[in-house]
The first five atom37 places (N, CA, C, CB, O) and aatype in JSON, in Angstrom:
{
  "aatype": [20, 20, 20, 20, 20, 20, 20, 20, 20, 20, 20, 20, 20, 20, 20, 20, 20, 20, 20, 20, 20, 20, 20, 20, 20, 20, 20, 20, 20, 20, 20, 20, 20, 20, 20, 20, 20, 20, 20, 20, 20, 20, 20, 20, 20, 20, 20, 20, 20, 20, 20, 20, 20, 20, 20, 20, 20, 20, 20, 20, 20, 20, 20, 20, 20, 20, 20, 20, 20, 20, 20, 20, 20, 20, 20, 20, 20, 20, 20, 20, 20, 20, 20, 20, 20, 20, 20, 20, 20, 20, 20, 20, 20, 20, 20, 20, 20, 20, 20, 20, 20, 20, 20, 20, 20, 20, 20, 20, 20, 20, 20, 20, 20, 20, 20, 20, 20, 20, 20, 20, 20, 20, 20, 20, 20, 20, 20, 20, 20, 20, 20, 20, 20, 20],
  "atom_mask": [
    [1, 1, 1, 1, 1],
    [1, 1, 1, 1, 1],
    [1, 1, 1, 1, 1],
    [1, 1, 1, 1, 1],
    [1, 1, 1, 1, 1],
    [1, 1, 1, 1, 1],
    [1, 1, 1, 1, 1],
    [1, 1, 1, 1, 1],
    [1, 1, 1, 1, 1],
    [1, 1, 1, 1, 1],
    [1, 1, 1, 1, 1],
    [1, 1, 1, 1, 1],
    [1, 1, 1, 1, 1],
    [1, 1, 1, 1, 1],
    [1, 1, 1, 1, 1],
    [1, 1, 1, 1, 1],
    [1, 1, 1, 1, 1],
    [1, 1, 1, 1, 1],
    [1, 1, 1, 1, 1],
    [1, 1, 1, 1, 1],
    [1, 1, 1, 1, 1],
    [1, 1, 1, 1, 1],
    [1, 1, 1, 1, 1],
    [1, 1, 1, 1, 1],
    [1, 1, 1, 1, 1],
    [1, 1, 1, 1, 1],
    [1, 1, 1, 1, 1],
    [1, 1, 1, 1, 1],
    [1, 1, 1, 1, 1],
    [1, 1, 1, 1, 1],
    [1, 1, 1, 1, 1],
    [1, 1, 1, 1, 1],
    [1, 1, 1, 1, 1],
    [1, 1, 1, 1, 1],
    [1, 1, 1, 1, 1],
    [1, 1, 1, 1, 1],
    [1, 1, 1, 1, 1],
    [1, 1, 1, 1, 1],
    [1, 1, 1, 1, 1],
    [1, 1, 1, 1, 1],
    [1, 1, 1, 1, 1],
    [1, 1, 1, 1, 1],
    [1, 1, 1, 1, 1],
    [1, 1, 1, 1, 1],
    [1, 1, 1, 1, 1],
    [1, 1, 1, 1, 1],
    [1, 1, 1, 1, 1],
    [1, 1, 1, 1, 1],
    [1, 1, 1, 1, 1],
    [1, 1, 1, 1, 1],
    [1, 1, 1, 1, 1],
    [1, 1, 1, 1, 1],
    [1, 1, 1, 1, 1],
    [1, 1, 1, 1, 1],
    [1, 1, 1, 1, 1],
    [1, 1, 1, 1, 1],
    [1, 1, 1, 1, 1],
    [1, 1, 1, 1, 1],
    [1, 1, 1, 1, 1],
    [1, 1, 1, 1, 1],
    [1, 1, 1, 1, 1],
    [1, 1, 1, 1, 1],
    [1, 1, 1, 1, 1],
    [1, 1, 1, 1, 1],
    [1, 1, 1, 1, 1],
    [1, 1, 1, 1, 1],
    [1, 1, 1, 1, 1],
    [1, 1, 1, 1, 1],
    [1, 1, 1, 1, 1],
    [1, 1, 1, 1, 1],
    [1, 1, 1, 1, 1],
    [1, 1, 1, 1, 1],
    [1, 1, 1, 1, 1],
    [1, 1, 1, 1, 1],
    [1, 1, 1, 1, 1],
    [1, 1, 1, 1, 1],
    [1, 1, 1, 1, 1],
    [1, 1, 1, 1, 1],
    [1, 1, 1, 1, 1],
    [1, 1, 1, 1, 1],
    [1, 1, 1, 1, 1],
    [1, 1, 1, 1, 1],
    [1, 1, 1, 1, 1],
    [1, 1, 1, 1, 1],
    [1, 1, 1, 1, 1],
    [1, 1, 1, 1, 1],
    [1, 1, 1, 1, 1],
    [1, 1, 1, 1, 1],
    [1, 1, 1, 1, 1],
    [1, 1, 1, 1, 1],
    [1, 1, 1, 1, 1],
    [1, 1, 1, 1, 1],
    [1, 1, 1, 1, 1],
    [1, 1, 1, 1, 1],
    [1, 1, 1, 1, 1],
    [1, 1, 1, 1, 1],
    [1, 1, 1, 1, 1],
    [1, 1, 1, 1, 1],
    [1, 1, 1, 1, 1],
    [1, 1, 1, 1, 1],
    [1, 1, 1, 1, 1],
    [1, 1, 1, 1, 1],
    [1, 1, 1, 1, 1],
    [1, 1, 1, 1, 1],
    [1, 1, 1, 1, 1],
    [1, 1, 1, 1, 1],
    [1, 1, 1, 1, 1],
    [1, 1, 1, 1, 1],
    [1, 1, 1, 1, 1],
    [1, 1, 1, 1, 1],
    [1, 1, 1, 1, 1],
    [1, 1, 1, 1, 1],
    [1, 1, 1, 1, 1],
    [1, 1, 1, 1, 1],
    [1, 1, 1, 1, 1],
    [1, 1, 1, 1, 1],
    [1, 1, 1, 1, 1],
    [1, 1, 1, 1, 1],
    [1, 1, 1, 1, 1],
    [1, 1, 1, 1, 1],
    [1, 1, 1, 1, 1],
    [1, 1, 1, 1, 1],
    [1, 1, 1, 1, 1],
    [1, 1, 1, 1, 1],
    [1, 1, 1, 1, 1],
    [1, 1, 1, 1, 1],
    [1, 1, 1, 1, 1],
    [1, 1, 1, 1, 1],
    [1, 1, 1, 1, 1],
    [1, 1, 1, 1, 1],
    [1, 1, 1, 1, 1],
    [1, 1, 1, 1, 1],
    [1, 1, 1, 1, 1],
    [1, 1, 1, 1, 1]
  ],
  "atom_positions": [
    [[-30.91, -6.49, -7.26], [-29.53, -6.59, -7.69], [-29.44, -7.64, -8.79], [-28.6, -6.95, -6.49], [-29.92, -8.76, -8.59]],
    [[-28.63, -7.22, -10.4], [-28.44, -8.43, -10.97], [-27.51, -9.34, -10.48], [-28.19, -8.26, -12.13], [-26.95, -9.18, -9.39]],
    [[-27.26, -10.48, -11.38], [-26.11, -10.82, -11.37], [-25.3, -11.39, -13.07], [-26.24, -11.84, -10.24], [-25.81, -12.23, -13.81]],
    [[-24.27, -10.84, -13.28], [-23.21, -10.94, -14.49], [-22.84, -12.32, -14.5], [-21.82, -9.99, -14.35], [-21.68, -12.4, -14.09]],
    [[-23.23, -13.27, -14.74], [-22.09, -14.18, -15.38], [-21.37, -14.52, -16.53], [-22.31, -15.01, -15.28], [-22.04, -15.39, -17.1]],
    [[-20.36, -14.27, -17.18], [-19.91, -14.37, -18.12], [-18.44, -15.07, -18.41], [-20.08, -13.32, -18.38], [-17.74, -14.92, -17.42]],
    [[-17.8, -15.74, -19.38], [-16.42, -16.1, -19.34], [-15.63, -15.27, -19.71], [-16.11, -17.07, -19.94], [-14.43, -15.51, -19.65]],
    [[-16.17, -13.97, -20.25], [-14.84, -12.67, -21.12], [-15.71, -11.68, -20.43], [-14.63, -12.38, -23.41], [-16.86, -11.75, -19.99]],
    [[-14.69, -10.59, -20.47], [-15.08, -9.27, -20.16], [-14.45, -8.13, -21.78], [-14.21, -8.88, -18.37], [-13.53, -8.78, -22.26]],
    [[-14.59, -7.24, -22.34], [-14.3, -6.9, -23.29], [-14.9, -5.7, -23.46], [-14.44, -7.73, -24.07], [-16.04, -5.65, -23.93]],
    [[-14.4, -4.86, -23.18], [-14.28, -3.27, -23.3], [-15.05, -2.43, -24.56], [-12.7, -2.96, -23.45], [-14.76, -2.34, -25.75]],
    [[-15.79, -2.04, -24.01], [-16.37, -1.64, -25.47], [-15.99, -0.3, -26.26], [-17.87, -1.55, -25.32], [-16.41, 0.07, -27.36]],
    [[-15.12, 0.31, -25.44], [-14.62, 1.92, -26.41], [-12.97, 1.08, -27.02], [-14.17, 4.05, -24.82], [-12.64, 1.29, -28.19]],
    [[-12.18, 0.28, -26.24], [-11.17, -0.55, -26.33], [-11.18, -1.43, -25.88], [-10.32, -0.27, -26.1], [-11.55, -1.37, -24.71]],
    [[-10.8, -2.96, -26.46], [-10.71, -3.81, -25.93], [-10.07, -4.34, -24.16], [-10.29, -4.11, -26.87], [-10.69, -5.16, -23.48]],
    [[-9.04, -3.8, -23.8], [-8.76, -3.9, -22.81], [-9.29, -3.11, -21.84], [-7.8, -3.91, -22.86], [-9.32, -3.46, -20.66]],
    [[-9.71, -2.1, -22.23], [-10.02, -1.06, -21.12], [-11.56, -1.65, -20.68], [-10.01, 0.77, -21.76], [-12.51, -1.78, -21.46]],
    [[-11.54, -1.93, -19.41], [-13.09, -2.37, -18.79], [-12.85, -1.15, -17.49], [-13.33, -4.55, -18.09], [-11.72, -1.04, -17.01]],
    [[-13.73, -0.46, -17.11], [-14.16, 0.32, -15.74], [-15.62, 0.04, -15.16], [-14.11, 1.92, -16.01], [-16.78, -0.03, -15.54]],
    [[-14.67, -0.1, -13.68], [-15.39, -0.42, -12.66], [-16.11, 0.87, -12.3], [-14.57, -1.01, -11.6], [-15.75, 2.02, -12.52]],
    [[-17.42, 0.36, -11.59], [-18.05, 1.81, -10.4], [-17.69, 1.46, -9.54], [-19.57, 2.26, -10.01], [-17.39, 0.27, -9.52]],
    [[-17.46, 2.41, -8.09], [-17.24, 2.05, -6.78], [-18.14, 1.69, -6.24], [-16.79, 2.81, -6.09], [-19.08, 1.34, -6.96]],
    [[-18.31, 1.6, -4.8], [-20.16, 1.45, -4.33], [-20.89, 2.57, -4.3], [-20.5, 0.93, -2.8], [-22.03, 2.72, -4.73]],
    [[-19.9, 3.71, -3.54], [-20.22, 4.86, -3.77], [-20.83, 5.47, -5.28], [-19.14, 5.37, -3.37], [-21.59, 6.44, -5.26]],
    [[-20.56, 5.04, -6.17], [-21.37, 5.38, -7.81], [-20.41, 6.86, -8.18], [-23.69, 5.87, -7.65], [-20.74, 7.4, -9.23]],
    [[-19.55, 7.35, -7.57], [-18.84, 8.49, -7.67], [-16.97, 7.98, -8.42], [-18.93, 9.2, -5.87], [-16.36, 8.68, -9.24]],
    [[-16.54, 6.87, -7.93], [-15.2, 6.89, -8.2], [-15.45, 5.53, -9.22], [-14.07, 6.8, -6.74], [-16.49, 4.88, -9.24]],
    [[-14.42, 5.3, -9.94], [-14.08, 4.03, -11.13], [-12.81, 4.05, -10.81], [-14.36, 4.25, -12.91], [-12.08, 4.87, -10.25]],
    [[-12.6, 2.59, -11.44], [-11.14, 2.43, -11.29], [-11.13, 1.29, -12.49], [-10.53, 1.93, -9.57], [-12.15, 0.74, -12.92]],
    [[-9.73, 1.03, -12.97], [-9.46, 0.54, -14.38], [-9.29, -1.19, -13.31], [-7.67, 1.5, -15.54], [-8.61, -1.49, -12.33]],
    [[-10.56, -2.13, -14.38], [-10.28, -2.9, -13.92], [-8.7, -3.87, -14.21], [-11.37, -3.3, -14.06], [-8.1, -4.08, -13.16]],
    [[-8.19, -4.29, -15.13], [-7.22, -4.28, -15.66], [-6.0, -4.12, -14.88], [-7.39, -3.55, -16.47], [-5.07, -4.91, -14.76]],
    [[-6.19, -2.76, -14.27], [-4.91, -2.11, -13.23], [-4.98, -2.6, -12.31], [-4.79, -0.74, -12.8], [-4.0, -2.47, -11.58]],
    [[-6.1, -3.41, -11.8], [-5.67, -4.24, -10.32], [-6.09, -5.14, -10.42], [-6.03, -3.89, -8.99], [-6.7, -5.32, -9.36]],
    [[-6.26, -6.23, -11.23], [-6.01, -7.38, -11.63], [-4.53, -8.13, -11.55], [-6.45, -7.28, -12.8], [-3.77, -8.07, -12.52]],
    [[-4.13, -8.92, -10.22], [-2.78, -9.5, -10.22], [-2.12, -9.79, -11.6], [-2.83, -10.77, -9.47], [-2.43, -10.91, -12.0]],
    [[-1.36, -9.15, -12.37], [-0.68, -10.24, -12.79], [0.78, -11.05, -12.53], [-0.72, -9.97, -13.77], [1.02, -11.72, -13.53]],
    [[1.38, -11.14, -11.93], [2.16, -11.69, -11.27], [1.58, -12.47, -10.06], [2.99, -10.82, -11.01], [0.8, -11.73, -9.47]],
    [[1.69, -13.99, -9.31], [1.48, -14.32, -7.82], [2.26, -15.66, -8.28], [-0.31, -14.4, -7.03], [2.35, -16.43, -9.24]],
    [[2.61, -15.51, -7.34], [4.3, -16.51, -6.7], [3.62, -16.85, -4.72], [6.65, -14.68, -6.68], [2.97, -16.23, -3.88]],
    [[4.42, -18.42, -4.85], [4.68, -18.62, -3.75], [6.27, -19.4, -3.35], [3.53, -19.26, -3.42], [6.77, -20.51, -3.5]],
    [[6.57, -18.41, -2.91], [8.27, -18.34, -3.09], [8.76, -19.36, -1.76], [9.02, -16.37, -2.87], [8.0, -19.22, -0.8]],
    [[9.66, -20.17, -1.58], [10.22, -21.18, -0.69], [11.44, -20.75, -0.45], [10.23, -22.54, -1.17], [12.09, -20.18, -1.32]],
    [[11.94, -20.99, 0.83], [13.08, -20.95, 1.3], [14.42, -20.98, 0.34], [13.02, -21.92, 2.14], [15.36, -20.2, 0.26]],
    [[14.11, -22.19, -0.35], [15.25, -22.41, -0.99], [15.45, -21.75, -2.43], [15.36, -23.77, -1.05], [16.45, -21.95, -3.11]],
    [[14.47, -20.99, -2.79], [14.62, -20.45, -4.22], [13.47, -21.21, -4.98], [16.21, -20.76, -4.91], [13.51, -20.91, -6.18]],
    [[12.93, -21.68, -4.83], [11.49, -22.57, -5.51], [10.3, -21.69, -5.96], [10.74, -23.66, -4.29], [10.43, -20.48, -5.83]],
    [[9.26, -22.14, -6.43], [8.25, -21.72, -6.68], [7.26, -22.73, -6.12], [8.22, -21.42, -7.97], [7.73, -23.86, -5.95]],
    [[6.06, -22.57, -5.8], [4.96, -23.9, -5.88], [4.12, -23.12, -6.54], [4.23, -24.69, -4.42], [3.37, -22.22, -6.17]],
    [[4.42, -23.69, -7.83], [3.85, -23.57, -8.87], [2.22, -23.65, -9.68], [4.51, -24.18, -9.16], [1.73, -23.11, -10.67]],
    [[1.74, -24.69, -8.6], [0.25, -25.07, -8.29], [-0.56, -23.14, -8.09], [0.24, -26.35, -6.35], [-1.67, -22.86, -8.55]],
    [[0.43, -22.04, -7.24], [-0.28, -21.13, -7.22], [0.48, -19.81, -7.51], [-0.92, -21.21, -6.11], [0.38, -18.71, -6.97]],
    [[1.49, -20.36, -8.79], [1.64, -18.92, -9.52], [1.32, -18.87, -10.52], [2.72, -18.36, -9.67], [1.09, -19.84, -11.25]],
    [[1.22, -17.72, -10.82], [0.93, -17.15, -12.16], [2.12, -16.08, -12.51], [-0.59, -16.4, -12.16], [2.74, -15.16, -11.99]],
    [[1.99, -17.02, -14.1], [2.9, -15.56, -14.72], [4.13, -15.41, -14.65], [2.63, -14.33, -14.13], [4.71, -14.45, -15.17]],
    [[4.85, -16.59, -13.83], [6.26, -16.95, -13.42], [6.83, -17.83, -14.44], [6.32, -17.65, -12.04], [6.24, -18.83, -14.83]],
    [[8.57, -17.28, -15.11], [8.69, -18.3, -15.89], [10.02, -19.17, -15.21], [8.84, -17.75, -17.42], [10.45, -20.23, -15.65]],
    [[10.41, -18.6, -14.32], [11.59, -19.26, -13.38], [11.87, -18.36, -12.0], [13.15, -19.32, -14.32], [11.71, -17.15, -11.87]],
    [[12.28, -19.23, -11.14], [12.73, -18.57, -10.15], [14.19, -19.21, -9.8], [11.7, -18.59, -9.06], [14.44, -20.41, -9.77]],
    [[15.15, -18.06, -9.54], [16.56, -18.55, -9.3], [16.97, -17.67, -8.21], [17.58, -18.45, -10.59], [16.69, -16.48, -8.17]],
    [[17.74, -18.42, -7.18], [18.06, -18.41, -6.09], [19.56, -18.02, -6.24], [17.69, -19.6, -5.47], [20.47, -18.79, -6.53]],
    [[19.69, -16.41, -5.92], [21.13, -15.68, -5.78], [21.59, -16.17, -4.36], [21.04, -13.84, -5.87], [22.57, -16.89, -4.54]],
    [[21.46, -16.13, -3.78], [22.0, -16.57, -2.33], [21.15, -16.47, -1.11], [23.16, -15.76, -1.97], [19.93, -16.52, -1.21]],
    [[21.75, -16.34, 0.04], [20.66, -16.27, 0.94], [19.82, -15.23, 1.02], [21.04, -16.4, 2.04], [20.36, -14.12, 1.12]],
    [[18.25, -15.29, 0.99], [17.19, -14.08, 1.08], [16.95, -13.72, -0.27], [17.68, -12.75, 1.91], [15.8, -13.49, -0.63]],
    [[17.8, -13.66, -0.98], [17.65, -13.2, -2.51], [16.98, -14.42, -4.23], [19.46, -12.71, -2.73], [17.54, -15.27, -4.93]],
    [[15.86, -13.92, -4.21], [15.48, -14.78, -5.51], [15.39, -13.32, -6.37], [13.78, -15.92, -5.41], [15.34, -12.11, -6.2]],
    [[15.43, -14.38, -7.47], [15.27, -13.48, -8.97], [13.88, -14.41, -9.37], [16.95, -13.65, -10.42], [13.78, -15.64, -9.41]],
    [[12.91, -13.4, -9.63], [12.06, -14.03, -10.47], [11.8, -13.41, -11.64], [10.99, -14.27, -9.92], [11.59, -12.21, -11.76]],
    [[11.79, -14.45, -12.77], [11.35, -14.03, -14.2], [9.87, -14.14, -14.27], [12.01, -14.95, -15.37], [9.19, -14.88, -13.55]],
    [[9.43, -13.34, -15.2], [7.89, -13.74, -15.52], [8.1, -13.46, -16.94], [6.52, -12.82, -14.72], [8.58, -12.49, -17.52]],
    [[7.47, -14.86, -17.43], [6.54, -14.93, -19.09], [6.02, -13.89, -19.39], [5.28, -15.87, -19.28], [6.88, -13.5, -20.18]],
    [[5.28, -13.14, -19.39], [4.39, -11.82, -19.92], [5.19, -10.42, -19.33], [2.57, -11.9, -19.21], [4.72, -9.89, -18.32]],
    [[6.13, -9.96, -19.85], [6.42, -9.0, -19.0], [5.81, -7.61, -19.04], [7.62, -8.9, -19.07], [5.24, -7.22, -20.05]],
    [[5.93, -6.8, -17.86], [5.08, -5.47, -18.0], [5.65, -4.08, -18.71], [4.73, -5.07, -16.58], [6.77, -3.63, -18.96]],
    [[4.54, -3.73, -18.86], [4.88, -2.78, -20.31], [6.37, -1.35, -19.71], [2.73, -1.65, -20.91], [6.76, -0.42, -20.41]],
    [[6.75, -1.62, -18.6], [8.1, -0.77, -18.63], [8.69, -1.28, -16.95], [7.73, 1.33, -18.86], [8.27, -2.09, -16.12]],
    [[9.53, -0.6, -17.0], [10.55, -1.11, -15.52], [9.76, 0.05, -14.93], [12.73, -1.0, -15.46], [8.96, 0.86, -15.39]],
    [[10.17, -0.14, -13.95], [9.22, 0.82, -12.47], [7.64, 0.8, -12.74], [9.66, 2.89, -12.38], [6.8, 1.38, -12.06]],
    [[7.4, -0.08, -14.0], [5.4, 0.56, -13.58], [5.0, -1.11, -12.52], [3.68, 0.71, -16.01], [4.1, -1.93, -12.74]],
    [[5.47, -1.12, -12.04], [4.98, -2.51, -11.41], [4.62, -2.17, -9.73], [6.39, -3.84, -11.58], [5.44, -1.93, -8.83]],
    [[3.62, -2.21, -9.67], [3.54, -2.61, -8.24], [3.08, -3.76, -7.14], [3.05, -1.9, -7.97], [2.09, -4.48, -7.07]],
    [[4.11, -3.62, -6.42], [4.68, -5.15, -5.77], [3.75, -5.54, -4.05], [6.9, -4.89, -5.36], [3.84, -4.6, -3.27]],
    [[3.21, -6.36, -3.69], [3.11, -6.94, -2.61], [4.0, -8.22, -2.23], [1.89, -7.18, -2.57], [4.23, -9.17, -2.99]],
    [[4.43, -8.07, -1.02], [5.61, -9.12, -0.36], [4.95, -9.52, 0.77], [7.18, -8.48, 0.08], [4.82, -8.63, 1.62]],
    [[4.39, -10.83, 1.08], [4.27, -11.27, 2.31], [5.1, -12.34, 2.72], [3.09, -11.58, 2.49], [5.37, -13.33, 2.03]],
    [[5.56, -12.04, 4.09], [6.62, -13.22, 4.72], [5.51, -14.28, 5.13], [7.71, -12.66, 6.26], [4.31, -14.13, 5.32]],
    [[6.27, -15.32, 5.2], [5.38, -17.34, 5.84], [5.94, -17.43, 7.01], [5.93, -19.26, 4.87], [5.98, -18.58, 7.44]],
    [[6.44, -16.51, 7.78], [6.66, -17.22, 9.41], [6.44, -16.47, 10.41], [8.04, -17.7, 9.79], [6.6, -15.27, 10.18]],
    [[6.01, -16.85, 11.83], [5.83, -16.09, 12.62], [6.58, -14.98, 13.24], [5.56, -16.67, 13.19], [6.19, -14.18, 14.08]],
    [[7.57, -15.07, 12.74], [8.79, -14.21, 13.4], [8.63, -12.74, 12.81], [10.43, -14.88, 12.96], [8.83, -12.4, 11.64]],
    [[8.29, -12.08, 13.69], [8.25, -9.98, 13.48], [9.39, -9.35, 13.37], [7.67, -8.98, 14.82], [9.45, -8.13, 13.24]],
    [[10.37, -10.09, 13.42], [11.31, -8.94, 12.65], [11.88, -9.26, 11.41], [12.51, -8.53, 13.44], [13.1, -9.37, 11.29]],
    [[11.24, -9.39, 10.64], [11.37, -9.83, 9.19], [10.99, -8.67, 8.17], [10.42, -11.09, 8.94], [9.9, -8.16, 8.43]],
    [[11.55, -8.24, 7.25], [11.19, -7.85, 5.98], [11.86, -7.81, 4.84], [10.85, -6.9, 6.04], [13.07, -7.9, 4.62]],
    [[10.77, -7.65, 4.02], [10.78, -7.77, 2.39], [11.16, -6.6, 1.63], [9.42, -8.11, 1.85], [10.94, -5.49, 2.1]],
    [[11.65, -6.73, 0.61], [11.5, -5.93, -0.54], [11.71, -6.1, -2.03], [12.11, -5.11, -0.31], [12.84, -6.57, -1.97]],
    [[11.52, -6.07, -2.88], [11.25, -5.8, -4.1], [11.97, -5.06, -5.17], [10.35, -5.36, -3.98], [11.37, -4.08, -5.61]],
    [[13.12, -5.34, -5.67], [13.65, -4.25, -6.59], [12.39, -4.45, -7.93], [15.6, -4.61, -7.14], [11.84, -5.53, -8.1]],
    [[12.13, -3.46, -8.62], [11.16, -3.42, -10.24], [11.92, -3.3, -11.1], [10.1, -2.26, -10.62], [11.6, -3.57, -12.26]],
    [[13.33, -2.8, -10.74], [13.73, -1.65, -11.8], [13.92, -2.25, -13.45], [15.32, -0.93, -11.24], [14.55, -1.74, -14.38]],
    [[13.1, -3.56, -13.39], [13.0, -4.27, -15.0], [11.88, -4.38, -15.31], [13.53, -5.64, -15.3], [10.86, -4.16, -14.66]],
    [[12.07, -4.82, -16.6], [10.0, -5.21, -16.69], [9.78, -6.63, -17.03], [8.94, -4.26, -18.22], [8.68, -7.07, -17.35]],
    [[10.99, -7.42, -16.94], [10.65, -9.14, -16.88], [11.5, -9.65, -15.86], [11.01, -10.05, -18.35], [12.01, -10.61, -16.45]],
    [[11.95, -9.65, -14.8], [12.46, -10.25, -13.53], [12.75, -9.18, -12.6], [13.7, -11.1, -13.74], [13.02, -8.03, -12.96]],
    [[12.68, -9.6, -11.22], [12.09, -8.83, -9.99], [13.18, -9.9, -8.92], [9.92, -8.97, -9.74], [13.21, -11.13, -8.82]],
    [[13.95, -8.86, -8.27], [14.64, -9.61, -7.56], [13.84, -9.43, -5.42], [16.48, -8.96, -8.04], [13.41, -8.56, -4.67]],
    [[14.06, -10.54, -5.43], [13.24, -10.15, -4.07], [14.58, -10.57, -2.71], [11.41, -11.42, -3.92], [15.56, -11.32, -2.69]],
    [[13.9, -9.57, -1.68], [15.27, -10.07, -0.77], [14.39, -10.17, 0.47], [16.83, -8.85, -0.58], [13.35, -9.52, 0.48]],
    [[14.65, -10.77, 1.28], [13.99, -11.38, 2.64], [15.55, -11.08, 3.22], [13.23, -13.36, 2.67], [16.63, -11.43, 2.75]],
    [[15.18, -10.11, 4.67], [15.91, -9.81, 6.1], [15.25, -10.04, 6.89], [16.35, -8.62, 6.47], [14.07, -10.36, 6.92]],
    [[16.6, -9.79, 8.22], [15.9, -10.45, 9.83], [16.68, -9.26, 10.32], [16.38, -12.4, 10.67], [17.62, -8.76, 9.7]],
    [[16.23, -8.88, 11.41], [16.77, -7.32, 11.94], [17.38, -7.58, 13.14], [15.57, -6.1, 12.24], [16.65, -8.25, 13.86]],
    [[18.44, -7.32, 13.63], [18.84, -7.71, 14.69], [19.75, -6.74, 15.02], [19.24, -8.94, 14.69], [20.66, -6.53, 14.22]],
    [[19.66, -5.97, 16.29], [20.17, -4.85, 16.78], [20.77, -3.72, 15.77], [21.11, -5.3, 17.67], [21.97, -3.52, 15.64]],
    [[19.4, -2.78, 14.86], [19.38, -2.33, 14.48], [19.77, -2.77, 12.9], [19.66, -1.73, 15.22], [19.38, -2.2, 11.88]],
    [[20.56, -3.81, 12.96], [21.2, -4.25, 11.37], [20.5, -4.59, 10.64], [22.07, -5.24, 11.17], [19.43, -4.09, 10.97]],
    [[20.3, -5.39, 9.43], [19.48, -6.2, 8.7], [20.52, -7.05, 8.01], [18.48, -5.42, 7.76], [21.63, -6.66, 7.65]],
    [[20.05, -8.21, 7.89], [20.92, -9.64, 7.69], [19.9, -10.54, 6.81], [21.33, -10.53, 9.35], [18.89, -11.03, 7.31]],
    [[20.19, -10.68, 5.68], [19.75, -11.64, 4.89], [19.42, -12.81, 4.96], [20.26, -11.73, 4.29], [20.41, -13.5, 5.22]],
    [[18.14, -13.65, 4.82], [17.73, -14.67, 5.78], [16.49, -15.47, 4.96], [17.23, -13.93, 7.31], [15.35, -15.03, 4.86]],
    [[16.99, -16.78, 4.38], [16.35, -17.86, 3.94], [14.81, -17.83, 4.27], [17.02, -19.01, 4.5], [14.57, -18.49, 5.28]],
    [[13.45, -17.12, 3.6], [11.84, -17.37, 4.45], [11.62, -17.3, 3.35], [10.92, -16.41, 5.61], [12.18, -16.68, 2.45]],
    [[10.22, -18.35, 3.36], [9.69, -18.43, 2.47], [8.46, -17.18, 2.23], [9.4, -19.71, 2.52], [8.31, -16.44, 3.2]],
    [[7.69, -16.95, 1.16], [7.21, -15.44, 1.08], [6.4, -15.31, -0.37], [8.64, -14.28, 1.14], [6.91, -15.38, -1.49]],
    [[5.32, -15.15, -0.12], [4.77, -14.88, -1.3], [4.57, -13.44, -2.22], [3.71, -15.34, -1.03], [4.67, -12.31, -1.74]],
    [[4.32, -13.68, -3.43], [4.19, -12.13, -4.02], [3.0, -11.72, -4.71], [5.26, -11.82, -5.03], [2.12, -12.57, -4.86]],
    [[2.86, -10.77, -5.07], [1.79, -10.18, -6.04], [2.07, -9.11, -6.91], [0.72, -9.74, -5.35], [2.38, -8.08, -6.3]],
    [[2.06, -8.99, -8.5], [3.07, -7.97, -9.09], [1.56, -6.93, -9.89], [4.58, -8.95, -10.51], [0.75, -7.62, -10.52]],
    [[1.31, -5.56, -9.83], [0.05, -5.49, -10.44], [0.85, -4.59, -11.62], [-1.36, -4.77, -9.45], [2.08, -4.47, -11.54]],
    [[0.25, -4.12, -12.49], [0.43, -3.29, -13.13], [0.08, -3.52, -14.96], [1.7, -3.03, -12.65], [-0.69, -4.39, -15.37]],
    [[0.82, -2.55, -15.84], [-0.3, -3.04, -17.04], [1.52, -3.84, -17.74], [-1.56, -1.16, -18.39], [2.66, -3.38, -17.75]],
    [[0.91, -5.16, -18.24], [1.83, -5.74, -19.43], [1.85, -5.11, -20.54], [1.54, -7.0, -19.85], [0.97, -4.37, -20.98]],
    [[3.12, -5.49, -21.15], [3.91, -5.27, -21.95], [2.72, -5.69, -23.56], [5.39, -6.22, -21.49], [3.17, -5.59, -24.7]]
  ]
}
């Protein structure tokens, strides 16, 4: 087995375009396309800790459960983004979601479920945005 070390990667039919092999030697996939670009670690109060995002140029706090996050580099259209949401607390009846429908801020909403309802609810929650920039 070799091993690659290098500081750039650089596509040789196009610059951006690099492809992967699978292990299998049958499937590729665009490395590029699943390369995070977006990761946030989102706080209760509307914050960022900033130490481990990328790609964030503010985060603002609509009310309870609801942040808006902007990102610096935005992606090349609204809906091509795809989103991971993880909640920070032990509590299972919690979830996330993600509106895209832009291509430079992403509003995120954190609920708590309680006899069938869903109720908007202060957790902190990290993200991951993939897709190709703008």
């Amino acid at each position: 087995m070799s091993t690659v070390i290098t500081d750039n990667l650089t596509g040789k039919t196009a610059t951006g375009n690099v492809t992967i092999t699978a292990e299998n030697n049958s499937n590729t996939f665009s490395l590029q396309k699943t390369v995070a670009k977006v990761l946030g670690d989102l706080q209760a109060n509307g914050g960022s800790n900033s130490a481990v995002s990328l790609n964030i140029s503010s985060v603002t706090d609509g009310s309870v459960g609801i942040n808006t996050v902007a990102v610096t580099n935005a992606f090349s259209a609204a809906l091509a983004v795809s989103t991971q949401l993880t909640n920070h607390d032990i509590s299972y009846d919690r979830v996330g979601s993600v509106d895209n429908s832009s291509a430079s801020s992403f509003v995120t909403r954190m609920y708590t479920g309680s006899g069938g309802d869903l109720y908007d609810i202060d957790a902190a929650h990290s993200i991951a945005f993939f897709g190709d920039l703008a």
